[in-house]
C-alpha positions in Angstrom: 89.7 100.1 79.6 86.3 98.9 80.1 82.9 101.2 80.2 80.9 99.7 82.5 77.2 101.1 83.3 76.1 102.4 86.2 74.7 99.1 88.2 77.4 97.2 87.3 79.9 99.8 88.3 78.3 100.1 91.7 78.0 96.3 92.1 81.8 96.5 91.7 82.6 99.5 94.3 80.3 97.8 96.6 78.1 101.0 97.5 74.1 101.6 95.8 73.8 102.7 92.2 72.2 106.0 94.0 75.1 106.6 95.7 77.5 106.1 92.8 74.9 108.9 90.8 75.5 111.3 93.5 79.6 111.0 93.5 79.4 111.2 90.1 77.2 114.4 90.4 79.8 116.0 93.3 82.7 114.9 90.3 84.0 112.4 92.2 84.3 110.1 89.8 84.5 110.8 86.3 81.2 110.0 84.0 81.3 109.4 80.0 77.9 109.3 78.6 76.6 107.3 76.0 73.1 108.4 75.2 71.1 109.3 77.6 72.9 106.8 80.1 76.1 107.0 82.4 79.1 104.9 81.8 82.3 104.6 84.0 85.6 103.9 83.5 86.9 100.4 84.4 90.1 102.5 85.2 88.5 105.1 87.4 86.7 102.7 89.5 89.2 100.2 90.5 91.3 103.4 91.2 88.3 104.8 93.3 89.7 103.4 96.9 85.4 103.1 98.7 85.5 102.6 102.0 83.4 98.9 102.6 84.0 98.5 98.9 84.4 95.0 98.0 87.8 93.1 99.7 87.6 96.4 102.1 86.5 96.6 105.7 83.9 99.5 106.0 85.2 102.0 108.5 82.6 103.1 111.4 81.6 106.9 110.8 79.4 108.0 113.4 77.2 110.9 113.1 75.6 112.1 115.9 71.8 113.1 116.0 70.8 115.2 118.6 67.0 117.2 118.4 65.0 119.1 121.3 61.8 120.6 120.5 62.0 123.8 121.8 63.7 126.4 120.2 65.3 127.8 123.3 66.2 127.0 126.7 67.1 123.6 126.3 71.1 123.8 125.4 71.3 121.7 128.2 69.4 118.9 126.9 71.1 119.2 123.6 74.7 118.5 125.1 73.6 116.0 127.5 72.7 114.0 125.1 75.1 114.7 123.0 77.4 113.6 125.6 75.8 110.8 126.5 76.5 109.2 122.3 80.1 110.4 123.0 80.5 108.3 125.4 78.8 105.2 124.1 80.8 105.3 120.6 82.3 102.5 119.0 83.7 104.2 116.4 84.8 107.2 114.9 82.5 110.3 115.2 82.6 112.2 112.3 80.2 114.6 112.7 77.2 115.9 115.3 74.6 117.1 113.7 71.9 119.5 115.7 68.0 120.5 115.5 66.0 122.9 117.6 62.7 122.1 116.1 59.8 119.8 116.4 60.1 116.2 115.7 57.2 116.5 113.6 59.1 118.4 110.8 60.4 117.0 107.9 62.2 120.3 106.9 65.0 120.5 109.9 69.0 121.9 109.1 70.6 119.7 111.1 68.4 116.3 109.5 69.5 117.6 105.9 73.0 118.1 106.4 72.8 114.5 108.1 71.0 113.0 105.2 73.8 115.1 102.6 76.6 113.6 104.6 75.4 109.9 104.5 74.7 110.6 101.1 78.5 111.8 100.1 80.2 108.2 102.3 80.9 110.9 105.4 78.5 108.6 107.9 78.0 105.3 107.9 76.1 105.0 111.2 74.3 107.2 112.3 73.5 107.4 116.0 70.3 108.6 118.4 69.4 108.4 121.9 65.7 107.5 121.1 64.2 107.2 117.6 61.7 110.1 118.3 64.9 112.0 118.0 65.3 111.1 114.4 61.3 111.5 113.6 58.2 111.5 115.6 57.1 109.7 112.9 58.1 108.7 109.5 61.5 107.6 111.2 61.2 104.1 109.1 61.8 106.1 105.5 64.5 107.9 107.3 65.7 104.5 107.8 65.3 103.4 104.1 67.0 106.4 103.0 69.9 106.2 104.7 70.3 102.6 103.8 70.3 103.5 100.5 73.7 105.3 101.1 75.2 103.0 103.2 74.3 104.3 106.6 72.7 102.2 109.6 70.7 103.8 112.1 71.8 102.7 115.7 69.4 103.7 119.1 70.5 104.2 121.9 67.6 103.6 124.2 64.8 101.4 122.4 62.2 102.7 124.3 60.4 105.8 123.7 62.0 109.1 125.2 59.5 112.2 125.5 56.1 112.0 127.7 53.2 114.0 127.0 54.4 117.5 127.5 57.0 116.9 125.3 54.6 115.4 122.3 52.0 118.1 123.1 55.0 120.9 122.7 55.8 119.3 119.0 52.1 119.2 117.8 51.7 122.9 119.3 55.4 123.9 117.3 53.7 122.1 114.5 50.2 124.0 114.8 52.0 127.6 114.8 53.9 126.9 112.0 50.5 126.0 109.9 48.8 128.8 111.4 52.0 131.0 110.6 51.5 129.7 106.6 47.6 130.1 106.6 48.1 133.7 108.2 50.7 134.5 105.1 48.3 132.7 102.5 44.9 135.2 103.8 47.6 137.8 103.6 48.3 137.6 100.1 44.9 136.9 99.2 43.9 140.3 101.0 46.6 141.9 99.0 45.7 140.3 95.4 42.3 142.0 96.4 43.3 145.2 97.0 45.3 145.8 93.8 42.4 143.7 91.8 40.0 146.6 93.5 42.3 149.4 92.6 42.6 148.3 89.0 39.0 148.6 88.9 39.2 152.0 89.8 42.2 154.2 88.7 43.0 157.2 91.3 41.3 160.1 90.4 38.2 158.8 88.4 34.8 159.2 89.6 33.7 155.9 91.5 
């Protein structure tokens, strides 16, 4: 059996060195290190059946994005379009993946379990109706990043989805969530006051 390091290993499964780091962090594969650096069987790879690895047709995973802004009152939406990437598949769909929140956000559930699934070989395409869906903006490194594991990004409609009402409704979602943080930061501030100004003076002494 051969050690072989961690490029080289990918190179031969056919997938990105970053996603061979992350099996090997889920134990997926077994890791012997040498040093400070990662070595893998010769054994264990070969044995490591990788869907699109090399001589092997990679199977079509779909995950489904589907996003509204609002946080209520649009379930309706949400399956419609969900519906509407059900019935367009090619492949199989693996998974549908959910946000209530503003396009704007980087920190959405349903984009991070997407972006842990592509990561561990469960999606390999991931789908959208419009690419504001995926990101009001910023969608290109979502691209990127999912490239880097493997998985394409596919749109349904190229042209842009949302009007006006829609964008202003993100940037106002956006604005209360700032306003929420600054609101929390004064709060604290007011609080590390308070106790700095009772420290100064101890209950019961004379001001």
């Amino acid at each position: 059996m051969e050690l072989l390091r961690l490029s080289r290993a990918a190179r031969r499964l056919g997938v990105h060195p970053v996603t061979l780091r992350t099996w090997a962090d889920n134990g997926k594969i077994p890791v012997t290190w040498v040093g400070r650096e990662r070595r893998f069987s010769s054994g264990d790879v070969d044995a490591l059946k990788v869907p699109g690895g090399a001589g092997e047709e990679r199977p079509r995973l779909e995950g489904l994005y589907v996003r509204v802004s609002g946080t209520t009152g649009q379930e309706s939406s949400l399956e419609a379009r969900e519906a509407e990437l059900r019935a367009t598949a090619t492949g199989t769909v693996a998974r549908v993946f959910r946000d209530r929140a503003s396009g704007l956000r980087e920190n959405r559930p349903g984009l991070e379990k997407l972006l842990a699934a592509a990561a561990d070989g469960q999606v390999t395409v991931v789908r959208v109706t419009h690419e504001d869906r995926l990101a009001r903006s910023g969608a290109g490194r979502l691209r990127r990043l999912l490239a880097v594991h493997g998985a394409a990004v596919e749109v349904l409609h190229p042209q842009a989805q949302g009007g006006r009402e829609e964008f202003l409704e993100d940037f106002v979602s956006l604005a209360i969530t700032f306003a929420g943080r600054l609101h929390g930061m004064r709060s604290a501030a007011a609080c590390k006051r308070l106790l700095a100004g009772s420290d100064r003076h101890p209950p019961g002494r004379a001001r």
